[in-house]
N, C-alpha and C positions, 0 to 999 in steps of 0.2 A: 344790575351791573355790578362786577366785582369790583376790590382794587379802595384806595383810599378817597375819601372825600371828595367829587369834583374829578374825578378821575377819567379817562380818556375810555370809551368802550372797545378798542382795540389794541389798546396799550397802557394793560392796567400791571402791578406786581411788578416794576420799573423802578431805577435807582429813585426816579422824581417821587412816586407813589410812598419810597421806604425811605427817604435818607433826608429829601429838602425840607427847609425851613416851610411851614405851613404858609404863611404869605408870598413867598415867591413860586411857587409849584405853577400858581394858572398862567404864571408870563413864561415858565418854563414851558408847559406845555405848548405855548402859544408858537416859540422857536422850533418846538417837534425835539428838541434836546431828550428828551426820552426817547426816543425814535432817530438813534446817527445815522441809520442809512440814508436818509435824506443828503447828512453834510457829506458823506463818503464819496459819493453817486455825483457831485456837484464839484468833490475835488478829485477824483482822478483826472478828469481832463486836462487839470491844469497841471497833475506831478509829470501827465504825456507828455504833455510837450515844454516841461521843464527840461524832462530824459532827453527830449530830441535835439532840444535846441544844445543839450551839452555834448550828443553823438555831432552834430553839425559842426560844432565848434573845436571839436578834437580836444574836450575837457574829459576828465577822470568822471569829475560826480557832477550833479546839475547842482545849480549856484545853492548852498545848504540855507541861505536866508531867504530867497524866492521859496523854496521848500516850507521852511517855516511859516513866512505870510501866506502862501496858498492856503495852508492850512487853518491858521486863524481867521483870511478872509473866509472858507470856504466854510465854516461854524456860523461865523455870524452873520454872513449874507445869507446863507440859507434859512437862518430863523428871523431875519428883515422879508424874505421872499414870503417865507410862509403866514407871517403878520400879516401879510399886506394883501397874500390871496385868504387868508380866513375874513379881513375885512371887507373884500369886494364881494367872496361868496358866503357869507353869513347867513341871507336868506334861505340858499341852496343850502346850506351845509343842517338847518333845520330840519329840514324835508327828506333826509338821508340818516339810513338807522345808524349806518357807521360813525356817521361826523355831525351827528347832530347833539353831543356829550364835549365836543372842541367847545373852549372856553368862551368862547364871542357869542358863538349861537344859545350855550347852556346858563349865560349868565354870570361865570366866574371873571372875566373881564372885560368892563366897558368899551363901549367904543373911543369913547376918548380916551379914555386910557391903553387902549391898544394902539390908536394913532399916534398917542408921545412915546411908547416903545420905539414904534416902528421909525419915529425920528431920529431917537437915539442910537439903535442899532445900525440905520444908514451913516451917521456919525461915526460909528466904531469903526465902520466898513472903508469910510471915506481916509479915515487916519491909517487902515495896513493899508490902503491901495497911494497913499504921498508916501508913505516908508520905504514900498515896493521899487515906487518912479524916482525916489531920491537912490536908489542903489545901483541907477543905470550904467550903460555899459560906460568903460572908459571915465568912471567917475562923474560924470554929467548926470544931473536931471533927467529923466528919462520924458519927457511930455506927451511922448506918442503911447506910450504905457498909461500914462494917465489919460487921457485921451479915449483911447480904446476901453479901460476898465468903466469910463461916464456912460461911453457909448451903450455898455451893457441896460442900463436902463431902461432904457425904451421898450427893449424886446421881455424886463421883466415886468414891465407897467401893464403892458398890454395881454399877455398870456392869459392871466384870468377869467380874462371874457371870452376866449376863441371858442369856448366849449359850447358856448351858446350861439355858435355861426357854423361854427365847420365840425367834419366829423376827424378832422388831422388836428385837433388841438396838439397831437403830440407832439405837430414839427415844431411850435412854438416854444414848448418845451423842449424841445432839444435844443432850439437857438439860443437859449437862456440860459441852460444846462450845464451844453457845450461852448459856452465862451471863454473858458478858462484856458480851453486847447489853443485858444489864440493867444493867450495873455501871458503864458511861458514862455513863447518865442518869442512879444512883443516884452517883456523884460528882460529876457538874455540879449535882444538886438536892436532895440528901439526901432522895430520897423515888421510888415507880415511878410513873409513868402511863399510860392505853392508850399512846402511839404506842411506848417502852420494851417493852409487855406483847407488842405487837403483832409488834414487830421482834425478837423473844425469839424469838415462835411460826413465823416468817418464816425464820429462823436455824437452827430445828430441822430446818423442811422441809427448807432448802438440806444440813444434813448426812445426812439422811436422802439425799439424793439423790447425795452426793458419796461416802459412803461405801457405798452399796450398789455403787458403780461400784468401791472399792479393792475389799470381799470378796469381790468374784468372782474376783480371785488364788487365793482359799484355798476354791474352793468347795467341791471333790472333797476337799480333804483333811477341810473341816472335817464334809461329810456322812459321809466314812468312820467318824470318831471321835464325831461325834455330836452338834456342836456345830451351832448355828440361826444365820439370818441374814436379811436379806427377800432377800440373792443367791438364795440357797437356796430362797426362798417366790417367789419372783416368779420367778426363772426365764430361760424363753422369753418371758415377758411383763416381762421387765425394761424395757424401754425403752419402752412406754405409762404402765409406774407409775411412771418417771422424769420422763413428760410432767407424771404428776398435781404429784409432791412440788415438781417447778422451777417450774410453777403456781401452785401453793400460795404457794412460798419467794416470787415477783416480787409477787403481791397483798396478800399480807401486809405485806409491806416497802415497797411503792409507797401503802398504806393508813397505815402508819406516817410515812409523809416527809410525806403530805399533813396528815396531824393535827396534824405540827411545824409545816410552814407551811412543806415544800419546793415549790420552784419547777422552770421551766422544764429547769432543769440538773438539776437531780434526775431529774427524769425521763427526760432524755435519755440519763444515767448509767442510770438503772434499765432502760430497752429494751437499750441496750448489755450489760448483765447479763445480761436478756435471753435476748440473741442467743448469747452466749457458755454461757447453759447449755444453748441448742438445740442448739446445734454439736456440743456433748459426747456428747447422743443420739444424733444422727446418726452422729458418730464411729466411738463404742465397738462392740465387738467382745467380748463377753461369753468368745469361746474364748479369745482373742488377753489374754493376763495381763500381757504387756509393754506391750501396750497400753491396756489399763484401768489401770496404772500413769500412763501417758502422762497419759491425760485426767482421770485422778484429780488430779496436780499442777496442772492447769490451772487448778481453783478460785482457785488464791493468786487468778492475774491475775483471774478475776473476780471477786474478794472487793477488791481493789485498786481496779478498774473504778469499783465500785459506791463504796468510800469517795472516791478525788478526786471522784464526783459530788458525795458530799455537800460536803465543803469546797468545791469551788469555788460551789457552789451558795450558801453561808454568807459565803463570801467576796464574791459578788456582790452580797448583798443590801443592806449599805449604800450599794453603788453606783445602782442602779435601783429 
């Protein structure tokens, strides 16, 4: 294995690998902090339906400190998530050539000691989501913000284990994913509505579709040991049920913009989106795992794509 000391067998030659302090690198790794696509993938949902809720609301830009906490919570929740799924699959993550180099399973950090991370970082997480609910509309408290951000819980307590029941681990993932698409609208309004409910369900297809393209890294290993995925269930028919879920992901989300009162530029963003997740079918190569890497990363840019539509779309509208 290349890369520094301790170093991740898929993600080695990384800022963590060249630049950090030699004691903190295995609780970096443990956040996946060498690896942002994790936190990108986790906060576009919620800069969407920042954008929407500020098209709904006949604002210029979406509120720039929601912007900011989405972003700090969507860092450090995402490396609290991934703590707490490297603790629950630590065994599994042995038995895997890929992840069996991750610091719980290889030794670089304890169990107890990943468990008071993992306290800490829900800590961090817990202080932007009271920052977030103290910003609510109208100067009040937001409760129902807070509220909705606890509720997240549950759905990422449980995820870990679905891969050992069902072959849709990935919806679980998506509900956990995509809850941030709720949490834009539920902090610009202290309350959900359909196009929020809509762009949730829109959100979930998109991870369904993005992640079934990462698990086909791990396909062979995870049918060896036993573990489900829809890689696994779909197959040789992956890429028609990738047609279905990006289908799904663009009408769902193009149904949502329109219920806000997106316009022309929305939509020209949402085809853009689109396009960008057609590409990825056509792309992918279900054998080629460096490559289903490839186009797994690609999401950020269309998660990206899709939010400057909405801004500038919000941004236009006091214009015309």
């Amino acid at each position: 294995m290349s890369g520094s000391p301790g170093s991740v067998a898929d993600a080695t030659g990384n800022w963590v690998d060249t630049g950090a302090p030699l004691w903190i690198r295995p609780y970096l790794r443990l956040t996946r902090l060498d690896r942002p696509i994790g936190w990108w993938l986790l906060l576009m949902p919620c800069w969407w339906s920042a954008g929407l809720a500020a098209i709904a609301a006949g604002a210029w830009v979406p509120n720039p400190w929601h912007v900011l906490l989405f972003l700090i919570g969507a860092i450090v929740m995402r490396g609290a998530g991934c703590t707490w799924n490297d603790l629950v699959d630590r065994d599994l993550d042995a038995r895997v050539e890929r992840t069996r180099s991750r610091p719980i399973p290889s030794g670089q950090v304890s169990v107890a000691g990943a468990v008071v991370f993992l306290v800490l970082q829900a800590l961090a997480g817990l202080a932007v989501l009271l920052a977030l609910a103290a910003l609510g509309p109208g100067g009040r408290f937001n409760w129902f913000a807070l509220g909705a951000g606890l509720s997240s819980l549950l759905v990422v307590a449980i995820y870990p284990f679905m891969k050992r029941f069902t072959h849709w681990a990935q919806i679980f993932l998506g509900l956990a994913f995509s809850w941030g698409a709720l949490m834009g609208w539920a902090a610009a309004f202290g309350q959900l509505d359909l196009p929020a409910l809509l762009l949730y369900a829109g959100s979930i297809a998109w991870v369904i579709h993005y992640d079934t393209i990462y698990a086909h890294q791990d396909a062979e290993d995870d049918a060896l040991i036993g573990l489900k995925s829809t890689a696994l269930l779909f197959g040789e028919n992956t890429k028609p049920m990738l047609a279905v879920f990006s289908a799904a992901a663009v009408v769902l989300i193009g149904w949502a913009g329109y219920l806000a009162g997106g316009g022309v530029i929305f939509a020209l963003g949402l085809l853009a989106f689109a396009v960008h997740l057609g590409w990825q079918i056509v792309r992918i190569d279900i054998r080629d795992s460096a490559l289903c890497l490839r186009v797994f990363k690609s999401n950020r840019d269309a998660g990206l794509i899709l939010f400057a539509a909405l801004i500038l779309d919000a941004a236009a509208r006091p214009v015309f």
